[in-house]
SERO-4910 file (N, C-alpha, C, O; in steps of 0.05 Angstrom, whole numbers):
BEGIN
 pado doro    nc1    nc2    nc3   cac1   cac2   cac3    cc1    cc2    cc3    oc1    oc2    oc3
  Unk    A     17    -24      0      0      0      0     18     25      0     42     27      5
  Unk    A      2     40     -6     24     64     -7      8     91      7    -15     96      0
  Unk    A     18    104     23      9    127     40     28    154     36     50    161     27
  Unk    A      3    163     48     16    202     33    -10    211     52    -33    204     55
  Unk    A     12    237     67     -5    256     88    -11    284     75      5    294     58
  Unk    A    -31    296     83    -43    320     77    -45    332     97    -60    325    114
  Unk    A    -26    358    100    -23    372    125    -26    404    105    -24    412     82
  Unk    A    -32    413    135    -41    448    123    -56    450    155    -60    432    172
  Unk    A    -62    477    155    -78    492    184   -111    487    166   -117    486    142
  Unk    A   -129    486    190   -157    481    189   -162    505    174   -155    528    176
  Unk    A   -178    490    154   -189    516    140   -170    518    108   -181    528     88
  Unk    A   -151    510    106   -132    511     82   -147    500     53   -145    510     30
  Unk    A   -166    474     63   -175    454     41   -162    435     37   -150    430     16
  Unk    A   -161    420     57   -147    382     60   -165    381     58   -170    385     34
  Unk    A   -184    376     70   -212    362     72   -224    355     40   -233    334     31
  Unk    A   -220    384     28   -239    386     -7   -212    368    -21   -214    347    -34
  Unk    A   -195    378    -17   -173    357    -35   -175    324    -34   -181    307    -52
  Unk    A   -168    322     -6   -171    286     -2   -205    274    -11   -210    250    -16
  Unk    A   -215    287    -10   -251    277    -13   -246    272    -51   -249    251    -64
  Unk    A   -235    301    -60   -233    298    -92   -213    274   -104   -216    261   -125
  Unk    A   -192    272    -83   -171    254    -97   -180    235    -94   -167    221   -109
  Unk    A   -198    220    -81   -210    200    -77   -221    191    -99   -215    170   -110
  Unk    A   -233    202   -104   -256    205   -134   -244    204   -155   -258    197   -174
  Unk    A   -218    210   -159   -202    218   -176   -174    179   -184   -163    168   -203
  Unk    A   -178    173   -153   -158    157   -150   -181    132   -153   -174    109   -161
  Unk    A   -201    137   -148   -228    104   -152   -229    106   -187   -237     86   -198
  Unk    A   -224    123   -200   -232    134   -229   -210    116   -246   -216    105   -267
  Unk    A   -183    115   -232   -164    104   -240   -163     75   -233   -142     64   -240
  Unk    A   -183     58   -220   -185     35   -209   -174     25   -185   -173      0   -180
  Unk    A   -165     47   -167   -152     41   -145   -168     45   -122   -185     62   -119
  Unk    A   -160     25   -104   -172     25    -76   -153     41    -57   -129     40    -56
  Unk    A   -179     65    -36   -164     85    -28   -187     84      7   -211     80      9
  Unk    A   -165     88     28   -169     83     52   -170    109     59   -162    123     40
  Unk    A   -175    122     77   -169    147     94   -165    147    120   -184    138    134
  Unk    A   -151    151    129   -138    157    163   -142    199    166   -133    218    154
  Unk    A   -157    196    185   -167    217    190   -164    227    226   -175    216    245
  Unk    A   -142    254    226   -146    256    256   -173    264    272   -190    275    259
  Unk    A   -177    262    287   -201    277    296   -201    281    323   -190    263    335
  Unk    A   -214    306    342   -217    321    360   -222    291    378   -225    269    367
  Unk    A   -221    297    406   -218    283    427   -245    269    435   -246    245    442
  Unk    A   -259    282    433   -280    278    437   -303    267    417   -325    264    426
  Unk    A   -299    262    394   -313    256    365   -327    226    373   -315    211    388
  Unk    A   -350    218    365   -372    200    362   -383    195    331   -389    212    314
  Unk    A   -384    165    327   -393    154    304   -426    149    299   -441    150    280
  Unk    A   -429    142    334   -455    129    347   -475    150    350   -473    175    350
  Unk    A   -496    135    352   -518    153    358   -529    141    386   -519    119    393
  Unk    A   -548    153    402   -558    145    427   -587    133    417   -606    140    403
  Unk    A   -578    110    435   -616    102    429   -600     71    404   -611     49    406
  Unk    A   -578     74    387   -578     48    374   -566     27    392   -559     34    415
  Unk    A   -563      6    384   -562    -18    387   -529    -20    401   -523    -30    422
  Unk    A   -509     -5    379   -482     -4    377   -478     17    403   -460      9    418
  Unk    A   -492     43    412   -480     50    419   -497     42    455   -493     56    475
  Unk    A   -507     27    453   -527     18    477   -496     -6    494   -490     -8    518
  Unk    A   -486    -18    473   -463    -41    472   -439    -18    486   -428    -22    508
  Unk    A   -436      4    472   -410      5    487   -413     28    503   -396     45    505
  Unk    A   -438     28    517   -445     50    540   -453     22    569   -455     26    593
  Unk    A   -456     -1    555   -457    -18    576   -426    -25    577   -422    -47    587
  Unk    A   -399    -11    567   -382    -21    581   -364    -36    562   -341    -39    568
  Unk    A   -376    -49    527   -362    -56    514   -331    -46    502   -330    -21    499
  Unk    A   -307    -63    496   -284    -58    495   -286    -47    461   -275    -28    450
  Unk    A   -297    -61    456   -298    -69    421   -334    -74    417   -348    -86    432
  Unk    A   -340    -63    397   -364    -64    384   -361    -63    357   -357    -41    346
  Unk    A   -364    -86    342   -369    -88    308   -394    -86    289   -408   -106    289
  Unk    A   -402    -65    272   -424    -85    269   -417    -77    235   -400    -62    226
  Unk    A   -436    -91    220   -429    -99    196   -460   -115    178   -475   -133    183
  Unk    A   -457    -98    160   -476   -103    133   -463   -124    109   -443   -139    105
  Unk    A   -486   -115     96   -469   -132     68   -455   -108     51   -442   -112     31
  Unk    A   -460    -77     63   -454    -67     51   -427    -47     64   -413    -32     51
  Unk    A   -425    -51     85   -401    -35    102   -398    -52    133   -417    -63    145
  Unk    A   -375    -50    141   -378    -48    166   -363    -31    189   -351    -11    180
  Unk    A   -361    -34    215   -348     -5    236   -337    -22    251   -344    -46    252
  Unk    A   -314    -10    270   -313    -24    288   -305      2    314   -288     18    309
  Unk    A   -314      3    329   -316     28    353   -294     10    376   -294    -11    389
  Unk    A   -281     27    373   -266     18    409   -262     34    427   -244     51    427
  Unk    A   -275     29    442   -268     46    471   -244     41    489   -238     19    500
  Unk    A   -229     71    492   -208     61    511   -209     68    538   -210     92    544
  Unk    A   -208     49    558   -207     56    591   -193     76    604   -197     85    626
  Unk    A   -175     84    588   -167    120    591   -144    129    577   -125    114    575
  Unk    A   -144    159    564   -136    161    548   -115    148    522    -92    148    530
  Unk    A   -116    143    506    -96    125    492    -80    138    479    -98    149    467
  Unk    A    -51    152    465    -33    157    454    -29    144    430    -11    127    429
  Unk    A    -46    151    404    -41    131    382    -34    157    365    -42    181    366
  Unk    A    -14    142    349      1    151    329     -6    152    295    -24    135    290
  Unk    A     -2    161    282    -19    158    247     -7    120    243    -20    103    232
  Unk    A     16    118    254     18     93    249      2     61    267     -2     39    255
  Unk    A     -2     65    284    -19     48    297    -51     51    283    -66     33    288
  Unk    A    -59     67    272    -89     68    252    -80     61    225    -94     53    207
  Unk    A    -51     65    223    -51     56    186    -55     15    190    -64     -2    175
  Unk    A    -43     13    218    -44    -24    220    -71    -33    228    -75    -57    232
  Unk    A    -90    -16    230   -112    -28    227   -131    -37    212   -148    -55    212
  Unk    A   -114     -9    192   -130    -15    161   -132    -48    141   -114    -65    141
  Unk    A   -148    -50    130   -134    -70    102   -110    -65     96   -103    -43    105
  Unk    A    -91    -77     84    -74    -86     70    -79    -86     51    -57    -82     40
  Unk    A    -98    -88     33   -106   -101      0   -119    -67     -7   -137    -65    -24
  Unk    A   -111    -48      4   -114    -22    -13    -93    -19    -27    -70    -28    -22
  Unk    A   -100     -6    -43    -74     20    -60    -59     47    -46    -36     54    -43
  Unk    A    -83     58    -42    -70     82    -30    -90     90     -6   -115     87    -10
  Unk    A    -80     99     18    -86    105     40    -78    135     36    -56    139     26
  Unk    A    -99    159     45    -93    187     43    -97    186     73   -116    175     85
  Unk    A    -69    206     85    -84    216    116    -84    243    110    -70    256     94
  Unk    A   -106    249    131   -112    283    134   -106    281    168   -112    267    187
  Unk    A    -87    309    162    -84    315    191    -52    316    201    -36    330    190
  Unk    A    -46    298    224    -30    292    228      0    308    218     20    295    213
  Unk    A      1    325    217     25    345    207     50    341    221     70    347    208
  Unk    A     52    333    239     70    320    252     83    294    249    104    290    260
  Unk    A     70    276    235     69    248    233    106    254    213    113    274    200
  Unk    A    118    230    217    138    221    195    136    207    170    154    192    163
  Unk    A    111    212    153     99    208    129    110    225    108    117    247    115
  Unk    A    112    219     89    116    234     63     91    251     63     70    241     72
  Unk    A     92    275     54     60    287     51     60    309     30     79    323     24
  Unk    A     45    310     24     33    340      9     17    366     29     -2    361     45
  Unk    A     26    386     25     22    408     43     -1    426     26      1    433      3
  Unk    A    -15    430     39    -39    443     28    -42    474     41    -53    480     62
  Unk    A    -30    489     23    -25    519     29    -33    537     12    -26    542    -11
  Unk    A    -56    551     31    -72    577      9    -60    603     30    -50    601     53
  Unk    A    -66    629     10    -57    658     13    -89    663     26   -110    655     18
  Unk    A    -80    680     52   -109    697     64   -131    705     50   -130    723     34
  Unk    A   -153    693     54   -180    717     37   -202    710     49   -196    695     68
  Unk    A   -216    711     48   -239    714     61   -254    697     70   -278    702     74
  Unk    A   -240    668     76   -261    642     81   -229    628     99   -226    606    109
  Unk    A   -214    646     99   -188    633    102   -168    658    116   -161    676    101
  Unk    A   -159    658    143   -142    668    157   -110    681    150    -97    702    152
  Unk    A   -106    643    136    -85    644    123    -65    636    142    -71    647    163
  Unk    A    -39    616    147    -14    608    157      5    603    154     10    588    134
  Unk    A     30    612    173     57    603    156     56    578    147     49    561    163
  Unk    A     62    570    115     79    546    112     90    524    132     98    532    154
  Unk    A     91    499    124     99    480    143    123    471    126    138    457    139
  Unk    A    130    473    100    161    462     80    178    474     93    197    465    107
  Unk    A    172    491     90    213    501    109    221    488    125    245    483    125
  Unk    A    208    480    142    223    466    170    211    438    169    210    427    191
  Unk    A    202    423    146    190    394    153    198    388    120    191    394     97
  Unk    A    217    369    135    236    350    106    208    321     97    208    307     76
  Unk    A    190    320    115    177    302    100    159    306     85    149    288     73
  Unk    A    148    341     81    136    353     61    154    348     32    178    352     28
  Unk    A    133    338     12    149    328    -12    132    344    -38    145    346    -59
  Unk    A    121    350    -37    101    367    -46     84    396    -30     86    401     -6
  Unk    A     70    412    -50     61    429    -34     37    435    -65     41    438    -89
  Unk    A     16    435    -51    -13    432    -66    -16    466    -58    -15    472    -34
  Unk    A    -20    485    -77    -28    516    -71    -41    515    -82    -47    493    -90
  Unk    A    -59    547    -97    -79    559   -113    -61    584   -112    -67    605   -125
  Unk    A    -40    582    -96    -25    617   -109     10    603   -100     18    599    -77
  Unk    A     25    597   -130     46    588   -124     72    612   -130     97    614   -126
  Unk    A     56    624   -138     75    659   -131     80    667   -108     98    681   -101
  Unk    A     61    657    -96     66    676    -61     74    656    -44     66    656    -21
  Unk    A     90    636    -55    104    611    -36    112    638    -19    109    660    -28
  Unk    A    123    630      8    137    646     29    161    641     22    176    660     28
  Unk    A    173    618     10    199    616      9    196    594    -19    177    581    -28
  Unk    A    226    596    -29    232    589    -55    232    557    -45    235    551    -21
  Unk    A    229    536    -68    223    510    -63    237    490    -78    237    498   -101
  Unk    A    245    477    -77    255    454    -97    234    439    -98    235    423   -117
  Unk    A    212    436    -82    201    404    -87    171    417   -110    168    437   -125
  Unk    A    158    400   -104    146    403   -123    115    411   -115    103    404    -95
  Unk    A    105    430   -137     91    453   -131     68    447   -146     74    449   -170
  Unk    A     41    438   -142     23    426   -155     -1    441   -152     -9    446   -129
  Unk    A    -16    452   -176    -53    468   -172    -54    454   -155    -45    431   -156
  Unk    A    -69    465   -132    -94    457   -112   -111    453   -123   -124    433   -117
  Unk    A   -120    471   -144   -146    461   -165   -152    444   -185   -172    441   -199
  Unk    A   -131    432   -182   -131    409   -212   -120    385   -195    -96    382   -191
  Unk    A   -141    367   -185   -139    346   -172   -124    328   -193   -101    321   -189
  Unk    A   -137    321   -214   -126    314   -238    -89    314   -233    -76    293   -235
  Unk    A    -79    334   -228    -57    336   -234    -44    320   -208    -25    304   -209
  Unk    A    -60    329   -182    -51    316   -163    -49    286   -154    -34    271   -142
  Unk    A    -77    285   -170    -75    248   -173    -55    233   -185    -45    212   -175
  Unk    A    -44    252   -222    -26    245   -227     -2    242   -220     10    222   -225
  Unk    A      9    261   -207     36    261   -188     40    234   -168     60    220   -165
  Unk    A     13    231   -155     15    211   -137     13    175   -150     16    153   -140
  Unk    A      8    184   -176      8    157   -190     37    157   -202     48    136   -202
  Unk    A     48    177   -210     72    173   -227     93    173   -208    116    168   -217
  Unk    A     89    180   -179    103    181   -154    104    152   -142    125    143   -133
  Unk    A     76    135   -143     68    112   -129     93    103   -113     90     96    -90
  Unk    A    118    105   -126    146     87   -108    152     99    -78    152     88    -57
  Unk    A    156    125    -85    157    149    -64    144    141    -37    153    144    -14
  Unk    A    121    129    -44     96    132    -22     88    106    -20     66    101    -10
  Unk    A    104     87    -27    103     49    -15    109     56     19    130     67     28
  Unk    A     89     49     32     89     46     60    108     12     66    110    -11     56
  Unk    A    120     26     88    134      3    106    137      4    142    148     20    157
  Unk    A    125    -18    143    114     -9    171    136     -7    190    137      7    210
  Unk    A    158    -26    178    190    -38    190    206     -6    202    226     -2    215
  Unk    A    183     15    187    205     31    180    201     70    201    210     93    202
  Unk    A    176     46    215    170     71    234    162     56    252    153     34    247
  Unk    A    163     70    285    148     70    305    122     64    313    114     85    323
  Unk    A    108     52    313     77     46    324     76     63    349     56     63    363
***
């Protein structure tokens, strides 16, 4: 499988990118996973179902499963310390490509998702200067990099192009688990 992180400040457009590349990467016949950070407090469940009735009585693990998807919810007895890499080993194996959002810190190869201030958007320093595992940088204004770049500088708007990079890249972004920390 091969993984690639999408880091940028809330609000940049990871979210609209990884949703599009998805679409973009199923188009091409490939199977695509997502690892997604999320806030401390975040819920799948609803009150009142079945699933979440199971792990309010106390369950460790709750699965449940259709013919057409399934979940698996785990509750931890107090706080847990997991890493982008302990959720990539939970995933399948038999994908293609795993996109994470988030995790900016992680030791992943990634694409950096960096827009200029305007009006839906604050705007933040760059994360390439000081983070060697940014390998890319996905903008909509590649004039106003903050700083000059060697790597490579891809439309934010042309998923297309970004899909392609990550297909003609595919080697780059072969995950090995040998090769990091859990």
């Amino acid at each position: 499988m091969k993984v690639v992180g999408f880091a940028g400040y809330s609000g940049s457009g990871k979210t609209t990118l990884v949703e599009q590349l998805i679409v973009a990467l199923k188009e091409r016949g490939l199977r695509v996973s997502v690892v997604k950070h999320a806030h401390h407090n975040f819920d799948i469940d609803q009150p009142g179902k079945d699933t979440f009735r199971h792990r309010a009585a106390g369950a460790f693990e709750v699965v449940a499963a259709s013919s057409q998807r399934m979940a698996l919810m785990r509750e931890f007895e107090k706080p847990a310390k997991l890493n982008v890499h302990h959720l990539i080993a939970e995933l399948y194996t038999g994908v293609d490509w795993v996109l994470v959002e988030g995790f900016k810190s992680s030791d992943l190869l990634k694409i950096e998702v960096w827009r200029l201030p305007g009006d839906d958007y604050a705007g933040m320093p760059a994360l390439y200067p000081d983070d060697d595992f940014v390998v890319a940088i996905a903008t909509d204004a590649p004039q106003s990099l903050p700083e000059k770049t060697l790597r490579t500088v891809l439309d934010l708007n042309d998923v297309a192009s970004v899909a392609d990079y990550l297909v003609h890249n595919e080697h780059r972004f072969e995950y090995n688990p040998d090769h990091h920390q859990p």
